[in-house]
N, CA and C atoms as an extended XYZ file, in Angstrom:
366
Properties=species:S:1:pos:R:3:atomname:S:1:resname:S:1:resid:I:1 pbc="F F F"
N        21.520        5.423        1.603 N   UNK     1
C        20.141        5.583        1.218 CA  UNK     1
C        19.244        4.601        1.972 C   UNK     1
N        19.675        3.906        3.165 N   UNK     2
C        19.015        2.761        4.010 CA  UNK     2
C        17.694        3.517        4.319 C   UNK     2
N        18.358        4.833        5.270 N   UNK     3
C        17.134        5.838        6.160 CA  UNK     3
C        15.860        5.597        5.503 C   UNK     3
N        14.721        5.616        6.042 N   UNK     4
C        13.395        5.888        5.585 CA  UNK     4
C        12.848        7.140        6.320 C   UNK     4
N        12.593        7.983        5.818 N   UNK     5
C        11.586        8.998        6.182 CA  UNK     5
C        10.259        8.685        6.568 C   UNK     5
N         9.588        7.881        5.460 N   UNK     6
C         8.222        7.662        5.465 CA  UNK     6
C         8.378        6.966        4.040 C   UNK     6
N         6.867        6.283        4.154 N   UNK     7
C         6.248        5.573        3.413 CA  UNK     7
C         5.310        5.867        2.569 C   UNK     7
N         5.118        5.690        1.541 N   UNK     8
C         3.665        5.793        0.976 CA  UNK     8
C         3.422        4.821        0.296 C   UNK     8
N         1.681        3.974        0.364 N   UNK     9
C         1.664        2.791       -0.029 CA  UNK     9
C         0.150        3.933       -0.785 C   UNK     9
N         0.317        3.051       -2.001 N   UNK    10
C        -1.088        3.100       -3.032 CA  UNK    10
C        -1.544        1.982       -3.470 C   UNK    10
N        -2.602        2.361       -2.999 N   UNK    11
C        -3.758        0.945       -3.273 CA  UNK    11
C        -4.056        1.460       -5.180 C   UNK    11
N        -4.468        0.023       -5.791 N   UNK    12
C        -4.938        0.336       -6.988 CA  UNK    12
C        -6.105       -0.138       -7.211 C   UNK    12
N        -6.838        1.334       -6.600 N   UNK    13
C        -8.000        1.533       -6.792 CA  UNK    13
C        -8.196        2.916       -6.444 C   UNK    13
N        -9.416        3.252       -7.218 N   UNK    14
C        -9.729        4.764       -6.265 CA  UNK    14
C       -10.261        5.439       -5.652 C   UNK    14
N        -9.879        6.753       -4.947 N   UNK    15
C       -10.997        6.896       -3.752 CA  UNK    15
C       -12.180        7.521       -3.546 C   UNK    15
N       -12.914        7.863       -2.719 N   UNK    16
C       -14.074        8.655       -3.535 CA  UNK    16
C       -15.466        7.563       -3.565 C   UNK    16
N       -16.449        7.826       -3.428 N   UNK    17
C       -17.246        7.129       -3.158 CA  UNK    17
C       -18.087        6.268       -4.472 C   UNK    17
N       -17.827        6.818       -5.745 N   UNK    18
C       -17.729        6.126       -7.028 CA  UNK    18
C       -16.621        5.237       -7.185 C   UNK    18
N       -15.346        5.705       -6.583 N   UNK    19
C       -14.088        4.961       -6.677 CA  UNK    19
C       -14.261        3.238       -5.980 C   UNK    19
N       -14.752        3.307       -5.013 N   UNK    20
C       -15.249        2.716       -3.876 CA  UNK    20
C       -16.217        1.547       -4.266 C   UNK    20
N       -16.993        2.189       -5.000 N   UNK    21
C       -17.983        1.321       -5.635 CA  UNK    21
C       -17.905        0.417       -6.873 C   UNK    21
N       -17.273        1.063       -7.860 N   UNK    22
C       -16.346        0.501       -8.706 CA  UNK    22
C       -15.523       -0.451       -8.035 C   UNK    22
N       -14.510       -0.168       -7.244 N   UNK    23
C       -13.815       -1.421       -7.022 CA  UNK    23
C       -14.300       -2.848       -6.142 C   UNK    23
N       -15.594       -2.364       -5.628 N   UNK    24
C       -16.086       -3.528       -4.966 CA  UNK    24
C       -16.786       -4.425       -5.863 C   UNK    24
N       -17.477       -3.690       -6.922 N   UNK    25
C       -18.302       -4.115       -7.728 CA  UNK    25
C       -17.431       -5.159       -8.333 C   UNK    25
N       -16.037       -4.691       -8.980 N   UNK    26
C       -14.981       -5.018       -9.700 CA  UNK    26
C       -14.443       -6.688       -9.251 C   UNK    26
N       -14.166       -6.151       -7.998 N   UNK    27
C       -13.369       -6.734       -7.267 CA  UNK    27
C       -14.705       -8.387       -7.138 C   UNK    27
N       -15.638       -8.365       -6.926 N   UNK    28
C       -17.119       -9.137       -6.471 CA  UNK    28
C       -16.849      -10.051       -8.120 C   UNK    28
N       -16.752       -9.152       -9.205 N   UNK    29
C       -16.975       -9.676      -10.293 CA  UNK    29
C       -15.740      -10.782      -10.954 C   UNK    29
N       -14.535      -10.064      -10.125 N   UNK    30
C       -13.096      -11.018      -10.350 CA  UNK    30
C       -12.443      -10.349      -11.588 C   UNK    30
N       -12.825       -8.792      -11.481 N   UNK    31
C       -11.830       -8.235      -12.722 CA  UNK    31
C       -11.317       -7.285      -12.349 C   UNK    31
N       -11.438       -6.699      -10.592 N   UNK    32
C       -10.409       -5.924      -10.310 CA  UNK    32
C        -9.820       -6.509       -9.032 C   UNK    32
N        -8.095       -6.007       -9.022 N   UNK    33
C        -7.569       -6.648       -8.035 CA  UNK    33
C        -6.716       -5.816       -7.173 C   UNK    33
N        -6.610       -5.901       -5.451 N   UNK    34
C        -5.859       -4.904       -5.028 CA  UNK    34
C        -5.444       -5.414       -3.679 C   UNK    34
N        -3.785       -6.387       -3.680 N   UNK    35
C        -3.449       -6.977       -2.857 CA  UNK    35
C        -3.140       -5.414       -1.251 C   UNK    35
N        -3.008       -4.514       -1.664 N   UNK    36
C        -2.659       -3.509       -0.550 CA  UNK    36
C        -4.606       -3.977        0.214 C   UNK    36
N        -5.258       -3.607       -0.872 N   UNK    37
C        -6.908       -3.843        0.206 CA  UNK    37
C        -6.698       -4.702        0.909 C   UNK    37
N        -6.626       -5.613        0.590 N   UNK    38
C        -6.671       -6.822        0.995 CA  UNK    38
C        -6.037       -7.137        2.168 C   UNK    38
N        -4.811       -6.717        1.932 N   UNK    39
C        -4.048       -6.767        3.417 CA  UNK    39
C        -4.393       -5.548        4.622 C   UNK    39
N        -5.282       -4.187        4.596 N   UNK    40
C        -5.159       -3.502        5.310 CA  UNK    40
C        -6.897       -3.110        5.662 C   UNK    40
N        -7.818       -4.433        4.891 N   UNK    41
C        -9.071       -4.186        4.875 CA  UNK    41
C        -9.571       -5.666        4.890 C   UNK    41
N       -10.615       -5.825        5.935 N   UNK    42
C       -11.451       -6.941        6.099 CA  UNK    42
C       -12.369       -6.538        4.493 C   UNK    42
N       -13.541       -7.596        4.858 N   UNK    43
C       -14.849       -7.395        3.440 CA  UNK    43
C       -15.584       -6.431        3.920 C   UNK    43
N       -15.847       -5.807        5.217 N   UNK    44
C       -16.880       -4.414        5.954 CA  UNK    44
C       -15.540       -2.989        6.471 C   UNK    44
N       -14.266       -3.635        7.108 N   UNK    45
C       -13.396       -2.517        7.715 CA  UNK    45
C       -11.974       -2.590        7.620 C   UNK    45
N       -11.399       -1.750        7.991 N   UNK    46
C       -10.013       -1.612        8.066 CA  UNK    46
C        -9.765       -2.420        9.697 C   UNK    46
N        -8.744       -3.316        9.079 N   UNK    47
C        -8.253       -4.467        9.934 CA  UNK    47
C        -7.676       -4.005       11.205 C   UNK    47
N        -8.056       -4.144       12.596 N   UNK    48
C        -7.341       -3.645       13.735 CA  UNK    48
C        -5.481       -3.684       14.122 C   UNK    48
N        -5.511       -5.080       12.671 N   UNK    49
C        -3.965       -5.536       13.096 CA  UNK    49
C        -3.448       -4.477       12.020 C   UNK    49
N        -3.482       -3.888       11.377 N   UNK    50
C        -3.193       -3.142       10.495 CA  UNK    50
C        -2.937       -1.520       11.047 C   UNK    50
N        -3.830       -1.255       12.023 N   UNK    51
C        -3.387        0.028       12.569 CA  UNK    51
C        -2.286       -0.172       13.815 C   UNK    51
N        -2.606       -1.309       14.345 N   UNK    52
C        -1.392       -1.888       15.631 CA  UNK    52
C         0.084       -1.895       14.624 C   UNK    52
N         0.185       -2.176       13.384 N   UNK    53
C         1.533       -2.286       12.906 CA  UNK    53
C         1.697       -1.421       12.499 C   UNK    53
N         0.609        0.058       11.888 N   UNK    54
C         0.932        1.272       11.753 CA  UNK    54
C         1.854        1.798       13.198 C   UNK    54
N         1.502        1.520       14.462 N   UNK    55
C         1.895        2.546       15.265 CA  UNK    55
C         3.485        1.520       15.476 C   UNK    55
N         3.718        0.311       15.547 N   UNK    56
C         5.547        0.025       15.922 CA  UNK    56
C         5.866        0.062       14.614 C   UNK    56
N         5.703        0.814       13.192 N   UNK    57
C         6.484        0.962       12.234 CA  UNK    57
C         7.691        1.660       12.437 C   UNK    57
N         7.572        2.490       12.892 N   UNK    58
C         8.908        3.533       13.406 CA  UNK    58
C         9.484        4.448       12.101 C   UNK    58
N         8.351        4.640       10.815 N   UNK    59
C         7.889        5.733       10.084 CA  UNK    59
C         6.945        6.273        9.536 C   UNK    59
N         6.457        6.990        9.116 N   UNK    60
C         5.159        7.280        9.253 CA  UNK    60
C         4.546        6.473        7.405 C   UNK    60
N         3.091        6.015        7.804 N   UNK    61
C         2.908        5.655        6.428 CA  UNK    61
C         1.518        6.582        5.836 C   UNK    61
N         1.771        6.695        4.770 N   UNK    62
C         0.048        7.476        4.332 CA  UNK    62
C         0.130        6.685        3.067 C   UNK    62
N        -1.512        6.536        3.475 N   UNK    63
C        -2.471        4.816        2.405 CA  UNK    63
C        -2.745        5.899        1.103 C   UNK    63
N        -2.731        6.201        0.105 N   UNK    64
C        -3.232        6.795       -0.841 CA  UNK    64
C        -4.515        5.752       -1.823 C   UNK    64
N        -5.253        6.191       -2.383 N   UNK    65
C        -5.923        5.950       -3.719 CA  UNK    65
C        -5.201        6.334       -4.678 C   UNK    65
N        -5.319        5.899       -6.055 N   UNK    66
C        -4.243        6.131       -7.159 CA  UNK    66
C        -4.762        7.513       -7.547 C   UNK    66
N        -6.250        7.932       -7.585 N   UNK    67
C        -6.385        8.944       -7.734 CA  UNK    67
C        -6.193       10.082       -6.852 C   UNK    67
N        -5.684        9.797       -5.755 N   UNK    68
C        -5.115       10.763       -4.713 CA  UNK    68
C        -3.301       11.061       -4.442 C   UNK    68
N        -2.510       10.763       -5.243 N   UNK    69
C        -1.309       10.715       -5.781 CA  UNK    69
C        -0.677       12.168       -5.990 C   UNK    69
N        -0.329       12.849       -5.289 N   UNK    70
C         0.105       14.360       -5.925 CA  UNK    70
C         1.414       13.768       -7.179 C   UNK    70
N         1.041       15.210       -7.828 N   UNK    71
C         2.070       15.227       -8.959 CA  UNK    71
C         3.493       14.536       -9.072 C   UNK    71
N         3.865       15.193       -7.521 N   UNK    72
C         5.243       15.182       -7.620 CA  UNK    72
C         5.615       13.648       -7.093 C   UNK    72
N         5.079       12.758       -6.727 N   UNK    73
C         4.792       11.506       -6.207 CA  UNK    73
C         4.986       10.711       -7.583 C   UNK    73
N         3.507       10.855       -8.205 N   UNK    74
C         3.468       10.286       -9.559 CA  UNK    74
C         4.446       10.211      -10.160 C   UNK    74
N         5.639       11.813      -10.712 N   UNK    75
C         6.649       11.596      -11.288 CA  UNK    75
C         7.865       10.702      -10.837 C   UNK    75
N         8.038       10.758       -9.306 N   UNK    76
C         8.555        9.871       -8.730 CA  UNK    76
C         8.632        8.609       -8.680 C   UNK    76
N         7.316        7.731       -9.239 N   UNK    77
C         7.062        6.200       -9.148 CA  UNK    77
C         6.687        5.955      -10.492 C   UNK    77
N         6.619        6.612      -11.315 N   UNK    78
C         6.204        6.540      -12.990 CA  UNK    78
C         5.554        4.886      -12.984 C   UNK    78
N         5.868        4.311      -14.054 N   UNK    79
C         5.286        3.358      -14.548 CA  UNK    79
C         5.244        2.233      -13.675 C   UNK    79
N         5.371        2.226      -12.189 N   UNK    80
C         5.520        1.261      -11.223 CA  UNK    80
C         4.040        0.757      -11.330 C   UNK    80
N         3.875       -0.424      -11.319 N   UNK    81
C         2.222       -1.626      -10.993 CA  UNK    81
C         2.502       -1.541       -9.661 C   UNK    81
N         0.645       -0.768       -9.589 N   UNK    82
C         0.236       -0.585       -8.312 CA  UNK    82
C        -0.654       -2.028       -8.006 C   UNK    82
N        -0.860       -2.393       -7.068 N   UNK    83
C        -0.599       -1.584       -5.599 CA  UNK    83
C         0.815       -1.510       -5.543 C   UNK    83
N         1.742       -0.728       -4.779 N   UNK    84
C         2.537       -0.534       -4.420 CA  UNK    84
C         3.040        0.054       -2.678 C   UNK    84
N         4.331        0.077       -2.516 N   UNK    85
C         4.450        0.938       -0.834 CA  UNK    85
C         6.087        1.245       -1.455 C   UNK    85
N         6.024        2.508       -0.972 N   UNK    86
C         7.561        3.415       -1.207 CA  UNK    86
C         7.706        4.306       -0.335 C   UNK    86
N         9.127        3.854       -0.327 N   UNK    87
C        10.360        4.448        0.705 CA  UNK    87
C        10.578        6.265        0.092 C   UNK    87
N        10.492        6.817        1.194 N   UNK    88
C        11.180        8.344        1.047 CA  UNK    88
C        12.175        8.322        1.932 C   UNK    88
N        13.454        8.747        1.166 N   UNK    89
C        14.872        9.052        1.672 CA  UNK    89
C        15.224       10.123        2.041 C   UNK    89
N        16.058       10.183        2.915 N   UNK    90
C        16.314       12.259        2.634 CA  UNK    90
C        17.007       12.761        1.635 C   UNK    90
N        17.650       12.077        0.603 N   UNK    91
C        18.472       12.349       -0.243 CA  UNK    91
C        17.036       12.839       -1.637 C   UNK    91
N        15.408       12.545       -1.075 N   UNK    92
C        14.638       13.152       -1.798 CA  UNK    92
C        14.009       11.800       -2.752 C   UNK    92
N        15.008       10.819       -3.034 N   UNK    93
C        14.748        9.960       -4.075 CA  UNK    93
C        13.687        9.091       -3.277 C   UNK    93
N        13.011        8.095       -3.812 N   UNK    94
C        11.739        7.761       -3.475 CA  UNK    94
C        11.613        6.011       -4.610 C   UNK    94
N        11.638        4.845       -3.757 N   UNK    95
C        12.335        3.369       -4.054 CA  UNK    95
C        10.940        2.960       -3.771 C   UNK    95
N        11.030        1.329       -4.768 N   UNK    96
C        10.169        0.504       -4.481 CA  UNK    96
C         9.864        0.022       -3.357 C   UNK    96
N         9.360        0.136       -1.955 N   UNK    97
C         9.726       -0.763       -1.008 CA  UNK    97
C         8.920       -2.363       -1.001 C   UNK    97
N         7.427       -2.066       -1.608 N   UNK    98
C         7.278       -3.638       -1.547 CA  UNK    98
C         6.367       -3.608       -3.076 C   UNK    98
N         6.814       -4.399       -3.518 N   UNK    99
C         6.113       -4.427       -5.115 CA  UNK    99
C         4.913       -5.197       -5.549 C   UNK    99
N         3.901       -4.542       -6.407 N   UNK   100
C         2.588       -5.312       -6.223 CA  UNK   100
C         2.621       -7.078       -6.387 C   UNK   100
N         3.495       -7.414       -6.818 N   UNK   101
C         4.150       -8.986       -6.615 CA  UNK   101
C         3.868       -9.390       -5.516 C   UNK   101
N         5.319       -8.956       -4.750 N   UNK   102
C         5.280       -9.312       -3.447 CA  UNK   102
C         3.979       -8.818       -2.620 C   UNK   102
N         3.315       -7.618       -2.660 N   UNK   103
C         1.879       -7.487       -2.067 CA  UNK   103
C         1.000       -8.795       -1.790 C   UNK   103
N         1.029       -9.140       -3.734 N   UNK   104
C         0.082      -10.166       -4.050 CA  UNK   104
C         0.128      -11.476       -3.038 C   UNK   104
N         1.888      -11.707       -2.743 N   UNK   105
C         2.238      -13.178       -2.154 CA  UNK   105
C         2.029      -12.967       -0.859 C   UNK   105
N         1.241      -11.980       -0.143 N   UNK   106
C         1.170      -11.810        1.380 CA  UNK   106
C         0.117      -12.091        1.414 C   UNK   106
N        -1.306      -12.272        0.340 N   UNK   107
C        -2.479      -13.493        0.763 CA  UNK   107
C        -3.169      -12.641        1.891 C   UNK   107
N        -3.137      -11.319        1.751 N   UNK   108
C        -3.590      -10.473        2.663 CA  UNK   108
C        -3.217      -10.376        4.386 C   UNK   108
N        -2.060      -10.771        4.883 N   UNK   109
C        -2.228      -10.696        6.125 CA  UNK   109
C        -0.689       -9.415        5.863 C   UNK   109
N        -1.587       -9.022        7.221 N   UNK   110
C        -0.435       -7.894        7.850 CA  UNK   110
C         0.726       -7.987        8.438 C   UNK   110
N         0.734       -9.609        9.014 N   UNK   111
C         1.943       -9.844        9.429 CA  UNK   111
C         2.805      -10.421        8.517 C   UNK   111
N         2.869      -11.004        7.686 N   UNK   112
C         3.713      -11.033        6.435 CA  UNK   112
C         4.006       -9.478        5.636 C   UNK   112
N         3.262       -8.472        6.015 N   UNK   113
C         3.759       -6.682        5.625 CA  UNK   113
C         4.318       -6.522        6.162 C   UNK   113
N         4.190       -6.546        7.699 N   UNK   114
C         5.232       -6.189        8.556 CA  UNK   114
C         6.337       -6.379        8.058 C   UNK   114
N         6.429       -8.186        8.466 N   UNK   115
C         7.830       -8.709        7.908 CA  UNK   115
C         8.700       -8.194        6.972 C   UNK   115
N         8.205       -8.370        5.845 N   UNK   116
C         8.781       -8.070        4.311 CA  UNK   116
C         9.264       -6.563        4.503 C   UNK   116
N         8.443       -5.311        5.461 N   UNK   117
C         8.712       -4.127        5.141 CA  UNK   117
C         9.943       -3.998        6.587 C   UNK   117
N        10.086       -4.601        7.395 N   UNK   118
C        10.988       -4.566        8.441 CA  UNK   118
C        11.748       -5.382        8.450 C   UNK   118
N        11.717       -6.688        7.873 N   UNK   119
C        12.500       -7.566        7.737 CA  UNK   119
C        12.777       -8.227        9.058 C   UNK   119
N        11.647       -8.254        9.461 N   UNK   120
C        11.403       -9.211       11.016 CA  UNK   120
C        10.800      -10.021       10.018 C   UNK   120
N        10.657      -11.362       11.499 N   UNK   121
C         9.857      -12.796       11.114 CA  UNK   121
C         8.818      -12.618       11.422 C   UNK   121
N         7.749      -13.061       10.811 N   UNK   122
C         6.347      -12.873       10.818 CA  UNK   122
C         5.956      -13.251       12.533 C   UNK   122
């Protein structure tokens, strides 16, 4: 069950341009929190080092909003604390790969994602 297919990481927050606003507002006020933003988003954009480690991942990843989650996903990760990033296997089953914990302890940089999700040195 090593193989990875792909990835899917969910930010916890949601998307949508109310979603958006809410969490900045949230986030400004210190009552919402979302270590995936953080690591894959400056305070104006999505971080350049963040799409450079999208392309040497060597599987494909798609960023979701929690409210953008298909069904069959959801049932798959049930009660997991988002943010989250998960492994798809071919055997179908679908694993924690980095847990909003560990998200949290990457202090937003991408090269500590890398690491942790490849298990290279930063």
């Amino acid at each position: 069950m090593n193989e990875i297919l792909r990835y899917s990481a969910i930010y916890n927050a949601d998307g949508g341009i109310v979603g958006e606003v809410r969490y900045v507002i949230g986030h400004l006020l210190g009552i919402t929190e979302c270590a995936l933003c953080d690591i894959t988003h400056s305070p104006v954009r999505r971080k350049p080092e963040w799409d450079r480690m999208l392309a040497r991942l060597g599987a494909p990843m798609t960023v979701l909003h929690r409210n953008e989650v298909d069904p069959s996903l959801l049932a798959s990760i049930g009660t997991t604390q988002l943010p989250a990033v998960f492994a798809h296997h071919p055997d179908g089953t679908v694993t924690v790969a980095l847990s909003a914990q560990e998200l949290t302890a990457m202090g937003g940089s991408v090269s500590a994602f890398e690491a942790a999700l490849t298990g290279r040195s930063p």
